[in-house]
Every structure is written in C-alpha cells, then in structure tokens.
C-alpha positions as CSV (number, residue, x, y, z in Angstrom):
1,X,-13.8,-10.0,3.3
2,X,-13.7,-6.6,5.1
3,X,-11.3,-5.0,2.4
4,X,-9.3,-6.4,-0.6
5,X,-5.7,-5.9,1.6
6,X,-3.4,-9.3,0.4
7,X,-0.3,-10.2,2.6
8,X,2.4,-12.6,2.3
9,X,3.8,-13.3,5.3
10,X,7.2,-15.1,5.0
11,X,5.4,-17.4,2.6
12,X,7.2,-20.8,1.7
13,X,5.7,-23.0,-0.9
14,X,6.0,-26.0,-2.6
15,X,3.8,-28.4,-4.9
16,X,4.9,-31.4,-3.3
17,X,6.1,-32.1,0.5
18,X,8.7,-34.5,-1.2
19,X,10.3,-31.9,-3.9
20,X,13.4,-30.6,-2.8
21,X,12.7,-27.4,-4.0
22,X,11.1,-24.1,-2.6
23,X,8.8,-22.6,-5.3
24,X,8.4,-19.4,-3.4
25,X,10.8,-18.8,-0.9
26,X,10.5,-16.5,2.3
27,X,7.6,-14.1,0.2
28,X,7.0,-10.8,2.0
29,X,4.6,-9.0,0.2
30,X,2.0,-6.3,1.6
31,X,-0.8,-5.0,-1.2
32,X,-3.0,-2.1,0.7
33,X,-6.9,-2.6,-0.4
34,X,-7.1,-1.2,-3.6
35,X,-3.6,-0.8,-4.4
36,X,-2.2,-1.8,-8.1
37,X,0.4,-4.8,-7.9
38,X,2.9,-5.8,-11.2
39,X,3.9,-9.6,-10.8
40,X,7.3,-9.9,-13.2
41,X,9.8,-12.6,-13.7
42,X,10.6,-15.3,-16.0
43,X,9.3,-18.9,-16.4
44,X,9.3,-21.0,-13.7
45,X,10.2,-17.4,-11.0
46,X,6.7,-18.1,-9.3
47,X,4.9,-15.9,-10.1
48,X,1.5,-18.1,-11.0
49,X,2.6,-20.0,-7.7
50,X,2.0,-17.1,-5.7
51,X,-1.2,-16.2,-7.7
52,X,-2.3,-19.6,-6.5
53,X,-1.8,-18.8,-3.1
54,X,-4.6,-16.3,-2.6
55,X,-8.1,-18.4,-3.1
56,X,-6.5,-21.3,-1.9
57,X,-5.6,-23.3,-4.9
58,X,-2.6,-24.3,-3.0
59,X,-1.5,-23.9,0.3
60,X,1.7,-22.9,1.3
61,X,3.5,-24.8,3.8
62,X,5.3,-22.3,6.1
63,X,4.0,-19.0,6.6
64,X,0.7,-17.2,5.8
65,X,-1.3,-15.5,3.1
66,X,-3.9,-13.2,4.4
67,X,-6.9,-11.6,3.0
68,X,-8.7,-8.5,4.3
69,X,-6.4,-8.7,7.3
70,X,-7.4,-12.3,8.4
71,X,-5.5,-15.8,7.6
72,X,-7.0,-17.5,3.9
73,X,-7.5,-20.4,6.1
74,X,-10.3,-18.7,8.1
75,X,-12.7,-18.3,5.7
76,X,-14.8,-20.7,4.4
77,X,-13.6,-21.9,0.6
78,X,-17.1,-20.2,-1.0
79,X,-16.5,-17.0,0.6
80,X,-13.0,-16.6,-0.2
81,X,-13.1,-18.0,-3.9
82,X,-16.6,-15.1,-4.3
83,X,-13.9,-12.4,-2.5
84,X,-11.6,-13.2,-5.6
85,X,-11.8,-12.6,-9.7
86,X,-9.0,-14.6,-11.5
87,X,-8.4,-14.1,-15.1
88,X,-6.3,-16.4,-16.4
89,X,-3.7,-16.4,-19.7
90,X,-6.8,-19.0,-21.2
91,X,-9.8,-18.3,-19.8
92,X,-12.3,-20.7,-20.4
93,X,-15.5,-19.4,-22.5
94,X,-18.9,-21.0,-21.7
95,X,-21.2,-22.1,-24.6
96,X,-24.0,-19.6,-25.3
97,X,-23.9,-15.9,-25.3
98,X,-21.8,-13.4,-24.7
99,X,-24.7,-11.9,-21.7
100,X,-24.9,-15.5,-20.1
101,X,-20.7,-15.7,-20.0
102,X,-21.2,-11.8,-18.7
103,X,-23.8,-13.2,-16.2
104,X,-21.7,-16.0,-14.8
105,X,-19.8,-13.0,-12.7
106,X,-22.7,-11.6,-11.5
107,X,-26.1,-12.8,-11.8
108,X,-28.3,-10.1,-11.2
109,X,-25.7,-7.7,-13.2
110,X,-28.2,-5.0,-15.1
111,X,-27.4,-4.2,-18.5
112,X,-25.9,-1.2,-18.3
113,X,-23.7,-2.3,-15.5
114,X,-22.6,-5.0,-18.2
115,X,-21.7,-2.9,-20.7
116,X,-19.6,-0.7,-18.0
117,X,-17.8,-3.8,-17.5
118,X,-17.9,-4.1,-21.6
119,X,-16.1,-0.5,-21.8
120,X,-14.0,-1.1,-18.7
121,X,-12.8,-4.4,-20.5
122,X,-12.3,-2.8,-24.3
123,X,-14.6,-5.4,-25.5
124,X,-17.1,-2.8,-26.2
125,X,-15.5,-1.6,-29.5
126,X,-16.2,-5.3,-30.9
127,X,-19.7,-6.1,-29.5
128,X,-21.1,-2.9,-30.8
129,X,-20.4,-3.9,-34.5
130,X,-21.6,-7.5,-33.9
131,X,-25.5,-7.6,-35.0
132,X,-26.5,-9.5,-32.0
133,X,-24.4,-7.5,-29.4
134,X,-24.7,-9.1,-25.6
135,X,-26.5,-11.9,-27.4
136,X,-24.3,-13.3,-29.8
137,X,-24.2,-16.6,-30.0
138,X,-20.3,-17.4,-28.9
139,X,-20.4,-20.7,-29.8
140,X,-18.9,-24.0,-28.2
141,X,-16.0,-22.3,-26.1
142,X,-16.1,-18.9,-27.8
143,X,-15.0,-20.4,-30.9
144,X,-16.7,-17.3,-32.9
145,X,-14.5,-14.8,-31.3
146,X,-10.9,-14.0,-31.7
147,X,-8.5,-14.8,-29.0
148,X,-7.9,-10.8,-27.9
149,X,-11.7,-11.2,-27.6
150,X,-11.9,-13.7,-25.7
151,X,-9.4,-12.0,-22.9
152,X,-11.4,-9.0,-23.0
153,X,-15.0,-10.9,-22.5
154,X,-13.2,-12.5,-20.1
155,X,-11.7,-9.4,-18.2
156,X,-15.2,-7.8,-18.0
157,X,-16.7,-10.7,-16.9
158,X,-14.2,-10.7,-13.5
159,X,-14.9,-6.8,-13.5
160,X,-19.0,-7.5,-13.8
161,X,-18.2,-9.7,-10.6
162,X,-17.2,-6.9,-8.6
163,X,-14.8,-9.0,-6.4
164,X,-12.8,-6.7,-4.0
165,X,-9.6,-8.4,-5.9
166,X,-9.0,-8.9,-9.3
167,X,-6.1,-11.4,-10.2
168,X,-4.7,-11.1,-13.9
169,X,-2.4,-13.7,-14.8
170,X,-1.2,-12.5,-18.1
171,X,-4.4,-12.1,-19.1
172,X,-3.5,-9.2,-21.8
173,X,-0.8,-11.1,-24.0
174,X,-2.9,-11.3,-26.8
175,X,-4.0,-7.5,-26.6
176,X,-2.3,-5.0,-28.7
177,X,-0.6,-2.3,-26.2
178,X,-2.6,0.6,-27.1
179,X,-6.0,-1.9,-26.0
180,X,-3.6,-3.1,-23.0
181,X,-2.9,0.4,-22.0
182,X,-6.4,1.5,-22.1
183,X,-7.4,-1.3,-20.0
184,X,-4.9,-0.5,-17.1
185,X,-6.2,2.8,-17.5
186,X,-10.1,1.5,-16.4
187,X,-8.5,-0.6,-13.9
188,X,-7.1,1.9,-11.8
189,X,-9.9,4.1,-11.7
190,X,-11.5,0.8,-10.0
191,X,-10.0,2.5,-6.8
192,X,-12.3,-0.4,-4.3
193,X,-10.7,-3.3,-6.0
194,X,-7.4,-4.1,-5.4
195,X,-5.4,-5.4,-8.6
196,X,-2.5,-8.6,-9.1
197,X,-1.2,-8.4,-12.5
198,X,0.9,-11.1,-13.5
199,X,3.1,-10.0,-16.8
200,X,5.9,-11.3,-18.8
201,X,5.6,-8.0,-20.7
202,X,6.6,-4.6,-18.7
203,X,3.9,-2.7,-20.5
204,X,1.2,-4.9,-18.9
205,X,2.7,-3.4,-15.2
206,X,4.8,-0.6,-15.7
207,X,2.3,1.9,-14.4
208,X,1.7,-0.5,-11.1
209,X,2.2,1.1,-7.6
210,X,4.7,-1.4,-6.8
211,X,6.6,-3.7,-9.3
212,X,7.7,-7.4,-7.7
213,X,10.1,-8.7,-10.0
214,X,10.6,-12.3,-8.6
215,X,13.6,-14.9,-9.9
216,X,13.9,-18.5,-8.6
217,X,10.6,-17.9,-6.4
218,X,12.2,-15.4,-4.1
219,X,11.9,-11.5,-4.7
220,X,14.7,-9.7,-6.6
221,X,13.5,-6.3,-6.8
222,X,10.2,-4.1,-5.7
223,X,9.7,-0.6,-7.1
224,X,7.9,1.5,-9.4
225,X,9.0,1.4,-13.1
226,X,10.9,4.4,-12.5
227,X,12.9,3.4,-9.5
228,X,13.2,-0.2,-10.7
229,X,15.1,1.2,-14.0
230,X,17.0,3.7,-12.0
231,X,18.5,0.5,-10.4
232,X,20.0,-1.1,-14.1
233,X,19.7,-5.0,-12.1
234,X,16.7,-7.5,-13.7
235,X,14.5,-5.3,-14.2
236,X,16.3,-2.9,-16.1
237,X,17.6,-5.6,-18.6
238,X,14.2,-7.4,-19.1
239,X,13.1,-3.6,-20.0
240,X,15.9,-3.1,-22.5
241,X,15.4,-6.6,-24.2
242,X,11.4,-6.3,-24.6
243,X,12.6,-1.9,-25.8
244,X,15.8,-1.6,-26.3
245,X,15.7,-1.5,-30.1
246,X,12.9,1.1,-30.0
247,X,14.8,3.0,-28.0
248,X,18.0,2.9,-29.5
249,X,19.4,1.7,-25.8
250,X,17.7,4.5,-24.0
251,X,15.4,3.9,-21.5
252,X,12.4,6.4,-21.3
C-alpha cells in the first residue's frame, strides 16, 4: 500500500443481492493518508458496513473503495488485510500472555517498541502494577483482565502492528473519557497512520478532522465538531442528548 489514503467512491452496498435494501447508499468519502476520521450514527446507519468495506470483508456492489489510491480489489487479500489494523467493540484475546497477544501484531516487535504501543494504548498504567508485566499470564480469552483492559491490550496490539490504517470500531466504549481522551491524544501524534473511528459517543470523535455522521446508510452531515454543532441538525441533537444536562443546554 503506497500510503494509508481510503476513498469511497459512490459506494453502494448491501449484504445480500436479494435484500431490498441499500445498506450504504451512494458513499463519497475521501480520508487523505494520515488524516483522523469520526464514523457517527445510530444503530443500523452503517457505519460497521462501511468499516467492512475497507479489507474486504464485504464487497460492495456498485462503486469502489480504494486503498493507497488503487481499487481494494487489486491487491491480493494478505496484503491488504497486513495494510489494515481493526479493533473491534470485542476484540478477541488469545490465551497466554499479554507479550504473545502484543506479538501477534508484530512479530519481531522489540520491547520497548511494545511498551510504546503500551503507553500509546493507556494500558501501561495497569501492566506496570501487575507483578508479571508483559508476561502475565491473561488466561483463557483474557479472562484475568477487566474489559477496559482488554480494549486497551487490544488497541496497542493494532498500534504494535504499525498498519498504515488503523480502524476503531467503538473500540473505547468501555474506557472512561479521561483514558478515551488520552488515547485520541497518542493517536494523532501517529501522523503516518491514518485513523477510522467508529463512535456512538461524540467524545470518542469530536476532535476528528472530519466528522461523517451517517443515518439510514447514506451521509447526513460531514464537519468538524465545531462546524457540525454550528449547524443544530443530527449532530447537534445527538451532542445535546449524550451533554445536554452537563451543560445546562449549552453547547461548549
């Protein structure tokens, strides 16, 4: 992959060729290579659909998703799926230790390059207090770790891969916002990978170069968090409902 661009070029999709229903509808999307994306919507908008779409877990039917400038179709299933980190709402933990999870992202990681990952992810705070650190045992599917934890083992895994993309797919929901916040923080100083964060929360994207707030699988509204309030449309109202009583009805 010669850079981690995405583009979603009038991208119609739909899980089966029967179903009369679009998923994603007409999807024109353009990430630049390194670029911070927010994914928002409610359930059943798309937004996991669209996710899907990028290492070929699907394939859309009318349109095309590219990669690094060039079709997903072009390149071969191994080199695409390497080009791509996904971490997913419930990730799956391997049995053994936290370093042989770590590992599974990158092989011939060193250690200190998986502890950056570690402090990248927040998960450093924990695994410094746990006796064993990288080499505690996590048991059968992580079972000795809490599920905040797990996400963030899980996150630094994907960032220990080094992928030129990193796909999120409300991956922080069990994160705390001050954790969440320092997280986004460490991802966007990862200025060579290009990041897809799919949210039901705002905080999760509200620093995001472009918010895509998608309804019914088509796009509703595309901004920053600034502009996308300004506007008072879906938005605004998922803002005030997640806020509003913090706020007193004020948006910051």
């Amino acid at each position: 992959v010669k850079d981690g661009s995405i583009d979603f070029d009038h991208v119609f999709f739909k899980y089966s060729e029967t179903s009369p229903e679009w998923v994603l509808k007409d999807v024109n999307i353009h990430i630049p290579s390194g670029a911070t994306v927010g994914i928002l919507g409610g359930t059943g908008s798309g937004k996991t659909s669209l996710m899907s779409l990028i290492p070929r877990l699907y394939e859309a039917q009318e349109g095309t998703v590219s990669v690094g400038g060039r079709p997903v179709a072009d390149y071969t299933m191994e080199h695409l799926r390497e080009s791509v980190s996904v971490v997913l709402q419930k990730n799956t933990l391997f049995s053994g230790t936290i370093r042989e999870n770590l590992l599974w992202g990158d092989p011939n990681a060193t250690e200190d390059q998986l502890w950056a990952a570690c402090r990248a992810a927040c998960a450093d705070e924990f695994l410094e207090r746990m006796p064993d650190g990288l080499d505690t045992d996590l048991g059968q599917g992580g079972v000795n770790v809490s599920g905040g934890q797990k996400q963030r083992i899980s996150i630094a895994r994907a960032i220990a891969k080094k992928a030129p993309i990193l796909i999120l797919d409300d991956s922080t929901s069990a994160l705390d916002m001050e954790t969440e916040h320092e997280i986004q923080k460490t991802l966007n100083e990862l200025k060579d990978t290009t990041k897809m964060i799919i949210a039901h929360r705002i905080s999760a994207v509200c620093h995001a170069d472009e918010i895509i707030y998608l309804k019914d699988g088509e796009i509703a509204e595309r901004g920053t968090h600034q502009e996308l309030l300004a506007k008072r449309g879906l938005y605004y109202e998922t803002y005030m409902a997640q806020y509003g009583t913090f706020l007193g009805g004020e948006a910051m």
